[in-house]
Backbone as a chain_set.jsonl record, in Angstrom:
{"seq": "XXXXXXXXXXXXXXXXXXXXXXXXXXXXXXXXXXXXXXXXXXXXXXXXXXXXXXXXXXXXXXXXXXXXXXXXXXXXXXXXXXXXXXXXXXXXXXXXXXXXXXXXXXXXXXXXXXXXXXXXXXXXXXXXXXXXXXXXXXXXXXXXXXXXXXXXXXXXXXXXXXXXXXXXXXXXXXXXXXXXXXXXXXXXX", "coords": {"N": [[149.742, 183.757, 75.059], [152.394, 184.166, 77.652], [154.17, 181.865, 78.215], [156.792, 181.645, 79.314], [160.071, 183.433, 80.235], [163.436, 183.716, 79.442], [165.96, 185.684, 80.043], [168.001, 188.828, 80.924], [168.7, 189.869, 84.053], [168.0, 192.836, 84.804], [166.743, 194.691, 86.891], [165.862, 194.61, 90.084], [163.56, 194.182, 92.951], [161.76, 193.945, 95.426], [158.705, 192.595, 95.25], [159.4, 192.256, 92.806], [160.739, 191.82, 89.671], [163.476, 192.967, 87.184], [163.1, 192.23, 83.923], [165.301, 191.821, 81.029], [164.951, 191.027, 77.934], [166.505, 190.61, 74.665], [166.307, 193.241, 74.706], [163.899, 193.702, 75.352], [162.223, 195.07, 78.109], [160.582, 193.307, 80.55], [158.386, 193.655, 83.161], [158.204, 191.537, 86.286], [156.273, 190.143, 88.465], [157.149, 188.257, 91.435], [157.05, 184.96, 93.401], [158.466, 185.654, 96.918], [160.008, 183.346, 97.508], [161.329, 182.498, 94.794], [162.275, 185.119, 94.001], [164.716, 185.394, 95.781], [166.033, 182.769, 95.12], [167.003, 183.77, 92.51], [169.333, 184.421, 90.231], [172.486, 187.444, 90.31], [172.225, 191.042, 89.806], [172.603, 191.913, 85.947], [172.811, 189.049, 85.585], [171.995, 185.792, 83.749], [168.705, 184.674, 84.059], [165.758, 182.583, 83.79], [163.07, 182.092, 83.561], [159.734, 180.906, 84.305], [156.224, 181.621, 83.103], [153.199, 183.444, 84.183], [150.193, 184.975, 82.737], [148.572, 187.357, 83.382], [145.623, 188.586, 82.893], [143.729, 191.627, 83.672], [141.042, 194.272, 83.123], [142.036, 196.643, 83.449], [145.104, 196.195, 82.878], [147.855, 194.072, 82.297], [149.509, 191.872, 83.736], [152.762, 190.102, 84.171], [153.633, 187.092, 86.056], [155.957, 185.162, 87.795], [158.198, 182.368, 88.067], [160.278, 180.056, 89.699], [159.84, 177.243, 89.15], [157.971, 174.884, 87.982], [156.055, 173.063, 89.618], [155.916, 175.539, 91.532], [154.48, 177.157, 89.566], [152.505, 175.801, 88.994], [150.893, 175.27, 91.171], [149.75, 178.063, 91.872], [148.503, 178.632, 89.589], [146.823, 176.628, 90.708], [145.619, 178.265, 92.75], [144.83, 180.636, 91.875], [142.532, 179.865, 91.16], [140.17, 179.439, 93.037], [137.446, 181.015, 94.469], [137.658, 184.278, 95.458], [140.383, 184.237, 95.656], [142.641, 186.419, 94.455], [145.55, 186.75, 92.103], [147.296, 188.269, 93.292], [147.28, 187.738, 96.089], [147.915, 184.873, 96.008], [150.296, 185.224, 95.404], [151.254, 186.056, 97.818], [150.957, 183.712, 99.175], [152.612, 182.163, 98.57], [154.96, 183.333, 98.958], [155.126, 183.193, 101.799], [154.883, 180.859, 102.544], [156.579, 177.369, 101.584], [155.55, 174.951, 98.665], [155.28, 172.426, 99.513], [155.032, 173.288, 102.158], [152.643, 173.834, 101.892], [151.185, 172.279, 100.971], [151.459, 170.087, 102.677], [150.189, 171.686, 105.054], [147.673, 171.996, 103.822], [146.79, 169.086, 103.763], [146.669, 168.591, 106.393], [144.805, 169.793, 107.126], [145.082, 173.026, 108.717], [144.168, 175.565, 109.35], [145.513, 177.724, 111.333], [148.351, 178.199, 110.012], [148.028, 178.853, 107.757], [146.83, 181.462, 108.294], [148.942, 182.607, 109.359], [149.808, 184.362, 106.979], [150.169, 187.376, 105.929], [147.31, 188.96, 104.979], [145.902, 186.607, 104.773], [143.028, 185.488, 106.178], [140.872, 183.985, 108.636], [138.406, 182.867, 107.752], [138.792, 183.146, 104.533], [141.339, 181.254, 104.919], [140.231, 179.165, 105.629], [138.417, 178.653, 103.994], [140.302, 177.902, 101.532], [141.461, 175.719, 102.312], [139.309, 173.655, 102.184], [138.986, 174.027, 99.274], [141.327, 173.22, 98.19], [142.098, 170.294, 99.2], [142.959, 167.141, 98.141], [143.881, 168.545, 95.732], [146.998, 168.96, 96.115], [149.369, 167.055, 95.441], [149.84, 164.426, 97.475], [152.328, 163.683, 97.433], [154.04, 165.816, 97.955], [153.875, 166.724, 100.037], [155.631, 167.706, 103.234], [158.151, 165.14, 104.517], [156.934, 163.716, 107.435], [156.726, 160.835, 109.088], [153.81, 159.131, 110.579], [152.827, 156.839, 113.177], [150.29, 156.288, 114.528], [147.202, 157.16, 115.183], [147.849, 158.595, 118.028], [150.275, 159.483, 117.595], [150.211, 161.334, 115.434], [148.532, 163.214, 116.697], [149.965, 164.177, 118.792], [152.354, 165.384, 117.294], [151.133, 167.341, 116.246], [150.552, 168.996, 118.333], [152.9, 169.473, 118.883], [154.118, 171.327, 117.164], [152.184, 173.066, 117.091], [152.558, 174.367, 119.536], [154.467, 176.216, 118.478], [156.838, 174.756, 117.466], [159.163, 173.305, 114.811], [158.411, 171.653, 112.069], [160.153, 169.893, 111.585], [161.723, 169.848, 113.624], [159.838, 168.581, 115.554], [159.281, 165.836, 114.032], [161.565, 164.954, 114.668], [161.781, 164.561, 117.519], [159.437, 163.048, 117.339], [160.466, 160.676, 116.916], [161.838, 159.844, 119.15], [159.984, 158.632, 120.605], [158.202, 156.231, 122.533], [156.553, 153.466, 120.846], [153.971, 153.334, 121.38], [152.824, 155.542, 123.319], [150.7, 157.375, 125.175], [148.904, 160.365, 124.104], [149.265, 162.49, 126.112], [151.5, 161.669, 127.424], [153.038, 161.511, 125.806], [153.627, 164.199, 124.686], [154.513, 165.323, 126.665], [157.171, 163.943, 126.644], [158.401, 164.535, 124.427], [158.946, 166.959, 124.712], [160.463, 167.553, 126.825], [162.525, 165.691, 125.412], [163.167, 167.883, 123.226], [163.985, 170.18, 124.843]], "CA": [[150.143, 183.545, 76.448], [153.681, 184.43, 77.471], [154.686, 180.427, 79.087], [158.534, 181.402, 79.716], [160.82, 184.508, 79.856], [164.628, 183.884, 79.502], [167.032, 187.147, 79.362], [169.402, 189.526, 81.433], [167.818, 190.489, 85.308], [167.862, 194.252, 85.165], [166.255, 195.221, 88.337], [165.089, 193.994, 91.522], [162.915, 195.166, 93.436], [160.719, 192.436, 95.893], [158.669, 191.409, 94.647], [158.765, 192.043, 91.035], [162.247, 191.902, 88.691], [162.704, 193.797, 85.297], [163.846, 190.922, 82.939], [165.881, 192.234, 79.433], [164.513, 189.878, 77.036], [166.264, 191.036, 73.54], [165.986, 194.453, 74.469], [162.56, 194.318, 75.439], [162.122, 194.771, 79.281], [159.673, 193.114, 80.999], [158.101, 193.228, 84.95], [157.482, 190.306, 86.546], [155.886, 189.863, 89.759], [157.38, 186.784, 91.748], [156.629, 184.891, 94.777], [159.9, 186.01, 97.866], [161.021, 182.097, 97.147], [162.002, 182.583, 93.709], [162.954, 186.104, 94.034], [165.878, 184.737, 96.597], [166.677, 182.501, 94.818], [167.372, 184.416, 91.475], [170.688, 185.406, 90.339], [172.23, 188.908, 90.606], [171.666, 191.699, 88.355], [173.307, 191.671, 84.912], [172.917, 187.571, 85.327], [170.82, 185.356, 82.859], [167.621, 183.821, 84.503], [164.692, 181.943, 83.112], [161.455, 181.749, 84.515], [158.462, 180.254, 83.801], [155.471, 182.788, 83.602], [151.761, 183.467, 84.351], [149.932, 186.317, 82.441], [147.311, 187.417, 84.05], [144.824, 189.793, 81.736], [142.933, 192.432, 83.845], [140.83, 195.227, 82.879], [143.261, 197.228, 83.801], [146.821, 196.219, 83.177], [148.329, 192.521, 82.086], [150.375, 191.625, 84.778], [153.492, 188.885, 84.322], [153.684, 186.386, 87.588], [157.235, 184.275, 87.123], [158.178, 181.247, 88.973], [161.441, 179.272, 88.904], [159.623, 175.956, 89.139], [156.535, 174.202, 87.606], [155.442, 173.218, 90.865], [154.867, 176.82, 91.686], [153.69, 178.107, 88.814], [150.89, 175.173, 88.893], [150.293, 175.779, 92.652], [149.594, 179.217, 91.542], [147.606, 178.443, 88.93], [145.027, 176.355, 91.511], [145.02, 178.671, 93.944], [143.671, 181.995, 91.863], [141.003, 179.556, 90.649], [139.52, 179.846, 93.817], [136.733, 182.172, 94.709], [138.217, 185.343, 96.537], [141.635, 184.676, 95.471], [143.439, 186.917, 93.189], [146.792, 186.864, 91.89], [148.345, 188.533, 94.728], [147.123, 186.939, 97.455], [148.156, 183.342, 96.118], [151.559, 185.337, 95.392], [151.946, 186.205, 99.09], [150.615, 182.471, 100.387], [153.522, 180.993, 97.943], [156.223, 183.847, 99.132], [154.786, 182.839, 103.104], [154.735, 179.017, 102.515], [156.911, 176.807, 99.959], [154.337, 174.125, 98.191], [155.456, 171.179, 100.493], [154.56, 173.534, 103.309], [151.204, 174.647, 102.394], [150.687, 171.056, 100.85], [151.246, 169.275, 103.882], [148.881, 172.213, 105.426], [146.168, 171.204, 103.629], [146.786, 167.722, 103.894], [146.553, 168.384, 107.912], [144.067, 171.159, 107.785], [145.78, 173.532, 109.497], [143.969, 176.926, 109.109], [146.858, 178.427, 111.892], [149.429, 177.905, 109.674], [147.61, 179.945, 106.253], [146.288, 182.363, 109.098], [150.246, 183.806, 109.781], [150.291, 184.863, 106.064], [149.596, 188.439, 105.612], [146.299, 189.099, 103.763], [144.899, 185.68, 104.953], [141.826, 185.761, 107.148], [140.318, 182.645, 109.233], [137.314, 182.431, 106.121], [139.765, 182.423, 103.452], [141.82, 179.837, 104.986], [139.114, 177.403, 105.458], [138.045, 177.927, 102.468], [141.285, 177.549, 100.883], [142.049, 174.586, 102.631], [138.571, 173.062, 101.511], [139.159, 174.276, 97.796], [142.553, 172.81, 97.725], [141.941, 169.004, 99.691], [142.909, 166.621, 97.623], [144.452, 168.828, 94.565], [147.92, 169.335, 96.046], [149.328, 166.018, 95.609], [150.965, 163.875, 98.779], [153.922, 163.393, 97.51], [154.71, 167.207, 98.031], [154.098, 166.943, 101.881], [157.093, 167.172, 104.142], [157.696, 163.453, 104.523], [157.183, 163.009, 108.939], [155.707, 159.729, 108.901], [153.535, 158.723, 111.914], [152.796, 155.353, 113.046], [149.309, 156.199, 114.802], [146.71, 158.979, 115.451], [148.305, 159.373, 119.289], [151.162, 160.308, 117.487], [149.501, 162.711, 114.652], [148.488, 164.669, 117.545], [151.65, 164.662, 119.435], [152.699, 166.185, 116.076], [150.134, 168.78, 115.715], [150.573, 169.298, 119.296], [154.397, 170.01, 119.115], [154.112, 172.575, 115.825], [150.919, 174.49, 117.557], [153.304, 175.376, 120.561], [155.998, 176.486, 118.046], [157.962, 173.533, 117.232], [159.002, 173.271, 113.568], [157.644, 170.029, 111.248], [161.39, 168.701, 111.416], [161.881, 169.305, 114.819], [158.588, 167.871, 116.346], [159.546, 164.923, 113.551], [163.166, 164.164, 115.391], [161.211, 164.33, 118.471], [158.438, 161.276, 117.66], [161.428, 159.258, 116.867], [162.784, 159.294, 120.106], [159.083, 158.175, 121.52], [158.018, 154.531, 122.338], [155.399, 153.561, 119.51], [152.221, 152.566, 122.189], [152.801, 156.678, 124.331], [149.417, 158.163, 124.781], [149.596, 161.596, 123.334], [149.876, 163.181, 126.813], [153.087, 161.403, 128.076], [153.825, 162.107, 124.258], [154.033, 165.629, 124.336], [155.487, 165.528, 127.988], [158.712, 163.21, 126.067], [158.756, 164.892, 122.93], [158.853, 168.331, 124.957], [161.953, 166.85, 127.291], [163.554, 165.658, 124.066], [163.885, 169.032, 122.52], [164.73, 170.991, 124.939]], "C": [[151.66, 183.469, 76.492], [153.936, 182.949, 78.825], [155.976, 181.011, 79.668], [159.692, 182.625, 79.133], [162.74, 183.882, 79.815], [165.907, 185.019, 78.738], [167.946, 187.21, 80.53], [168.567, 189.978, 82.671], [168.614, 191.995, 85.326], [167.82, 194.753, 86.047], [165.818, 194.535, 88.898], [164.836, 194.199, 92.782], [161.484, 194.269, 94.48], [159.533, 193.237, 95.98], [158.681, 191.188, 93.577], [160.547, 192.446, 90.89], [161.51, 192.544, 87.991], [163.468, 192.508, 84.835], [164.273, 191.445, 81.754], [165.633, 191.138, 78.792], [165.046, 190.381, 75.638], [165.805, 191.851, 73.399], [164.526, 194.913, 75.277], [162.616, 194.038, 77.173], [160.912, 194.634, 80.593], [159.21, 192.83, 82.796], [157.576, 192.328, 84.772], [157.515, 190.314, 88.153], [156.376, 188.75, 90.266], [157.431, 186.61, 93.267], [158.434, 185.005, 95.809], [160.379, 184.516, 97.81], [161.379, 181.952, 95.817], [162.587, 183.881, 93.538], [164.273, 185.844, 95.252], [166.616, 184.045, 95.866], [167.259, 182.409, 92.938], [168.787, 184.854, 91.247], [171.123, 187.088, 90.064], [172.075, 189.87, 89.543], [172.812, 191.374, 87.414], [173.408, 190.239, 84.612], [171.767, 186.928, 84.432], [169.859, 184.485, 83.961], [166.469, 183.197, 83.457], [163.676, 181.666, 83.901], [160.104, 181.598, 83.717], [157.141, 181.536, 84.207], [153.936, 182.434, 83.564], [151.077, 184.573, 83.605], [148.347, 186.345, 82.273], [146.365, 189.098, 83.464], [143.297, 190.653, 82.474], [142.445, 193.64, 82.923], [141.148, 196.341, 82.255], [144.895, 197.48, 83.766], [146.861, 194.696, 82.716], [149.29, 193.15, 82.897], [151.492, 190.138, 84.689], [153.337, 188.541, 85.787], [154.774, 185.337, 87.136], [157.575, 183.333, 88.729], [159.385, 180.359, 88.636], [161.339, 177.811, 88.906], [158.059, 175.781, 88.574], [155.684, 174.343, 88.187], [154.774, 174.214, 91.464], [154.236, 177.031, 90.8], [152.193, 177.338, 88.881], [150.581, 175.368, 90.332], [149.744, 177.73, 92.244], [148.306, 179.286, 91.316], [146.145, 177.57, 89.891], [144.778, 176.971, 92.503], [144.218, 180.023, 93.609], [142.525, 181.081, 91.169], [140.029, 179.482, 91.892], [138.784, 180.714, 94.112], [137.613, 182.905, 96.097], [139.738, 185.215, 96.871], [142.133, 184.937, 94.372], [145.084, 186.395, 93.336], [148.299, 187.374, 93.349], [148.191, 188.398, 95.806], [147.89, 185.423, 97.422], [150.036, 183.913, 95.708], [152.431, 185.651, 96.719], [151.706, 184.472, 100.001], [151.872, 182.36, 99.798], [155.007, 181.691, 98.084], [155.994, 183.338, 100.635], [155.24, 181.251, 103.381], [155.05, 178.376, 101.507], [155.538, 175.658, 99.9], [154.369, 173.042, 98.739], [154.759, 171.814, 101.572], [152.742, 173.747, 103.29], [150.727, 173.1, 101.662], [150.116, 170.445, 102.008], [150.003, 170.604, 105.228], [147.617, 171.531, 105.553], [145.735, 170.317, 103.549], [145.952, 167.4, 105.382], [145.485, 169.367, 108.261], [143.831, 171.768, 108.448], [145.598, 175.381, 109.176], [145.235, 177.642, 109.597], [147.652, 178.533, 111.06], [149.151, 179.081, 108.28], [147.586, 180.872, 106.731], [147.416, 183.42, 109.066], [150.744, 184.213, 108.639], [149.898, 186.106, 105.744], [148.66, 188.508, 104.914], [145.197, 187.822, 104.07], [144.198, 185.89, 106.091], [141.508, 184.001, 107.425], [139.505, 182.025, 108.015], [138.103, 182.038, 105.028], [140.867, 181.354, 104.054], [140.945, 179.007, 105.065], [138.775, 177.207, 104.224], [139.455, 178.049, 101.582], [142.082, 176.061, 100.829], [140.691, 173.262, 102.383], [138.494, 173.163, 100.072], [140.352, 173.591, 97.292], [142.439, 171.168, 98.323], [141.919, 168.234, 98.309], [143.469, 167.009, 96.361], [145.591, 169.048, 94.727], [148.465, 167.999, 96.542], [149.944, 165.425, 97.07], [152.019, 163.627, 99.084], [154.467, 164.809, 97.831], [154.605, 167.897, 99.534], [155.337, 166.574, 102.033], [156.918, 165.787, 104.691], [158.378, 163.177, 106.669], [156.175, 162.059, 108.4], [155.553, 159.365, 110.32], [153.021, 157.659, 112.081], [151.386, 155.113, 113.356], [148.57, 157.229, 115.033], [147.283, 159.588, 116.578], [149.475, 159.994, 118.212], [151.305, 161.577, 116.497], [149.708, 163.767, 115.716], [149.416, 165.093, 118.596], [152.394, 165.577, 118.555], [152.421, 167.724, 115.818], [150.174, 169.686, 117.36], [151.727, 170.403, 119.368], [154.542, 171.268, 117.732], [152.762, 173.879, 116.612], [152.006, 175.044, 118.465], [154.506, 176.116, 119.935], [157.161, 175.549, 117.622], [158.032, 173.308, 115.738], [158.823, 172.099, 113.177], [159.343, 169.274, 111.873], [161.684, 168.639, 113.082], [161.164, 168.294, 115.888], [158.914, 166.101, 115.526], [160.8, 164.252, 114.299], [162.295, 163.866, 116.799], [160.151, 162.98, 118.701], [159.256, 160.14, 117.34], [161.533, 158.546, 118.102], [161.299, 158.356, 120.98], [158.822, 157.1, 121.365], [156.431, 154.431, 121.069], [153.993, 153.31, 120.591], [152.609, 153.691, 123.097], [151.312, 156.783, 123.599], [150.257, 159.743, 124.985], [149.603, 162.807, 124.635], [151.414, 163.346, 127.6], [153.9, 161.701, 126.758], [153.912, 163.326, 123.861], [154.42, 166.023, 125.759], [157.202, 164.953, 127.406], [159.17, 163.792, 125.401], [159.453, 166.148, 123.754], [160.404, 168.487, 125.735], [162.962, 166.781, 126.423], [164.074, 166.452, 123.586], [164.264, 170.513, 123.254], [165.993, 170.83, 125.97]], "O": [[152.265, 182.86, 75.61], [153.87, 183.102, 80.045], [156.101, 180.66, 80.841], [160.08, 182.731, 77.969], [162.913, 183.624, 81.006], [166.445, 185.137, 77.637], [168.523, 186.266, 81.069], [167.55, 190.571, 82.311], [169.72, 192.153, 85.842], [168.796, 195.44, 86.348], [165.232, 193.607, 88.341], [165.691, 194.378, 93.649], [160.355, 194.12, 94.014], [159.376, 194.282, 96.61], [158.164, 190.183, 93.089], [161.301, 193.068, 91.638], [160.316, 192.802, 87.836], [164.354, 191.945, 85.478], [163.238, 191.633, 81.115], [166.228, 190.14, 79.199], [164.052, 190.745, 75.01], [164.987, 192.003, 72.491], [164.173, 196.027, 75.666], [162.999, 192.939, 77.572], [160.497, 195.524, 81.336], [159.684, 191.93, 83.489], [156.823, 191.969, 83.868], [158.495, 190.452, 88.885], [156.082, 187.833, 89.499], [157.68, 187.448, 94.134], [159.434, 184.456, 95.346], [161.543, 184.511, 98.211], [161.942, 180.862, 95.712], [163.581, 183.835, 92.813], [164.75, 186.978, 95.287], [167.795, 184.373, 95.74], [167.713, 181.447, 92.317], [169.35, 185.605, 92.044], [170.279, 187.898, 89.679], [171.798, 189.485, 88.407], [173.803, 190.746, 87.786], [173.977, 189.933, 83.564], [170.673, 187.492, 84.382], [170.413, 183.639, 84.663], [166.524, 183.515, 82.269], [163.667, 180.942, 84.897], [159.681, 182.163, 82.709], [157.093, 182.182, 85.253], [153.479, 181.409, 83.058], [151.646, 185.571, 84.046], [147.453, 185.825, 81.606], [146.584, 190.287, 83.696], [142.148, 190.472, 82.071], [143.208, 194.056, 82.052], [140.85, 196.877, 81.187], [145.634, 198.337, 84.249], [145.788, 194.097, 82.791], [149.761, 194.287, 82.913], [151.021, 189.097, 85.147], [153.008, 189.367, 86.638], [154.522, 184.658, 86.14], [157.311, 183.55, 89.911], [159.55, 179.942, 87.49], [162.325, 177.094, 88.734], [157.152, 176.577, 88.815], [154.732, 175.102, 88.007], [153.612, 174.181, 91.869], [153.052, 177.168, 91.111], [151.093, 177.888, 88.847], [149.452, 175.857, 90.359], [149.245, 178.198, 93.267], [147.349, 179.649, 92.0], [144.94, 177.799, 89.795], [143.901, 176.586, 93.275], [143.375, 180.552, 94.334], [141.599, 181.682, 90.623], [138.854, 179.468, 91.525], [139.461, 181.742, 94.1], [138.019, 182.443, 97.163], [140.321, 185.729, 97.825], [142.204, 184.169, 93.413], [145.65, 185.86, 94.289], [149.364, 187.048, 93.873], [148.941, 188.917, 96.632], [148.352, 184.868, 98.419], [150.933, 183.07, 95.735], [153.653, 185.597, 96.854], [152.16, 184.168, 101.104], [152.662, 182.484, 100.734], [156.028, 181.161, 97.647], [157.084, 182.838, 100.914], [155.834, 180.75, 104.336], [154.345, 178.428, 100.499], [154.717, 175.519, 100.807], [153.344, 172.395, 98.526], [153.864, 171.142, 102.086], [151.914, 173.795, 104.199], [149.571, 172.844, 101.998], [148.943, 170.274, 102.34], [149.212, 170.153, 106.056], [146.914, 170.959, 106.386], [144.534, 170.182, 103.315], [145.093, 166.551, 105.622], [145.254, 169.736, 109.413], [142.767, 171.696, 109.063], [146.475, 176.198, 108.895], [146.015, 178.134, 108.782], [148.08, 179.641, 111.386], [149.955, 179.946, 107.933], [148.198, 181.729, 106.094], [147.247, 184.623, 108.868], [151.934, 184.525, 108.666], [148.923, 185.977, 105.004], [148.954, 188.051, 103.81], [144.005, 187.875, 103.768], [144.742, 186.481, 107.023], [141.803, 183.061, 106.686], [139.803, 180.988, 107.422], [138.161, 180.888, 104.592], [141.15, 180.495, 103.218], [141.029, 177.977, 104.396], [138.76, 176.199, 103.517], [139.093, 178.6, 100.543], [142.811, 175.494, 100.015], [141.019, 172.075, 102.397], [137.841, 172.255, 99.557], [140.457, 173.365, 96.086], [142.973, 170.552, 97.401], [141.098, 168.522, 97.438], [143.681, 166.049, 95.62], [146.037, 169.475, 93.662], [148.248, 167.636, 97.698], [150.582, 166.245, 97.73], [152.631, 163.419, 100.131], [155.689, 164.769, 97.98], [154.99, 168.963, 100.013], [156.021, 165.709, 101.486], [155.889, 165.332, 105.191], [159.448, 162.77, 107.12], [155.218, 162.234, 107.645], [156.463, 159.252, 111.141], [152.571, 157.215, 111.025], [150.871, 154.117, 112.848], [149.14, 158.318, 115.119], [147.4, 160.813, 116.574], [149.417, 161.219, 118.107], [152.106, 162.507, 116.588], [150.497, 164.709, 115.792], [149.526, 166.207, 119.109], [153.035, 166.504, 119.05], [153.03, 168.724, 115.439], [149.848, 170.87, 117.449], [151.688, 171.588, 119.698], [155.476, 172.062, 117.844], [152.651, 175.104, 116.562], [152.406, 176.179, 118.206], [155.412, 176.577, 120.629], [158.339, 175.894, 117.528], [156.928, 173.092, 115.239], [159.103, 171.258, 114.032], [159.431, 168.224, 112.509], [161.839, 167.583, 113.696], [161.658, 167.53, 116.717], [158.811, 165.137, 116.284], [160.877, 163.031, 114.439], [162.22, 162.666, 117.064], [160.025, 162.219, 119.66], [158.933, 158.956, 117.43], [161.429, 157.339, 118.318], [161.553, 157.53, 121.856], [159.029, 156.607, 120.256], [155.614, 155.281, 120.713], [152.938, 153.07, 120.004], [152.917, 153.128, 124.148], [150.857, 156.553, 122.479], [151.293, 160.159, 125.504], [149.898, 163.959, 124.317], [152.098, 164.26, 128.059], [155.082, 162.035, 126.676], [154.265, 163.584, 122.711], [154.652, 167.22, 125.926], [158.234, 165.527, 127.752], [160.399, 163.863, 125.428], [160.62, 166.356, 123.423], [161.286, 169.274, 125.391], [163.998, 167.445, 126.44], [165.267, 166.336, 123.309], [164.647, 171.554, 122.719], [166.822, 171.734, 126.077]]}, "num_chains": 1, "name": "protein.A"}
């Protein structure tokens, strides 16, 4: 098993680099948040790898964090996800985002990733409950369920986690969650 490439970035090409390893030059598939933030060609990188042994072809999968590579790793153990589906959720959604997803089980949110379907998000977000720890949610903290769904309220219409989060600040802690997404909605714009 090839754990960890470190050489010379050759090519790049989203979504896959060539990596010069000591001559030897190897593709690696990687999710569009580590291919960003890679340095430019002729620069040394290091990435942590996946090698994934079809039929057909061994395929590298490289990752410039743990975090991904083990988010990776539990999401092709899933039935009806391969390799490059859990490489487009994790270029779609960093692992805080699709954490706190599945924390909130929030099919919509898997749904706007190319390749995902309503079925495979549910069942992705029932296959994953409970294995993507809590500490790796975006940290809004809410004080009660009105204000959960003031939350979930203000992100369904478009409102991003941090913004809808500045927004339940400004609200009194005892709003029911209709005058709470009438305040919040005031607040931000």
């Amino acid at each position: 098993m090839i754990g960890r490439l470190t050489g010379v970035i050759a090519e790049k090409s989203p979504p896959q680099i060539l990596i010069d390893v000591q001559g030897v030059g190897y593709e690696v598939d990687v999710p569009m948040s580590t291919f960003f933030n890679l340095p430019g060609l002729g620069e040394r990188a290091s990435l942590l790898t996946h090698l994934s042994i079809r039929e057909d072809a061994h395929v590298l999968f490289g990752f410039l964090t743990a975090e991904e590579r083990n988010t990776f790793r539990l999401l092709i153990k899933i039935s009806g996800v391969g390799p490059k589906m859990a490489l487009s959720l994790l270029s779609g959604l960093s692992v805080p985002e699709l954490a706190q997803a599945v924390s909130r089980q929030e099919a919509g949110r898997l749904v706007k990733v190319p390749g995902i379907g309503k079925k495979t998000a549910e069942r992705l977000l029932l296959e994953l409950k409970g294995k993507l720890g809590p500490d790796l949610a975006l940290p809004v903290t809410v004080a009660n369920d009105a204000q959960a769904d003031i939350l979930q309220a203000l992100v369904a219409l478009g409102y991003s986690e941090k913004e809808a989060g500045a927004a339940l600040k400004s609200l009194p802690p005892d709003v029911s969650v209709s005058d709470g997404i009438k305040l919040a909605m005031k607040h931000l714009s």
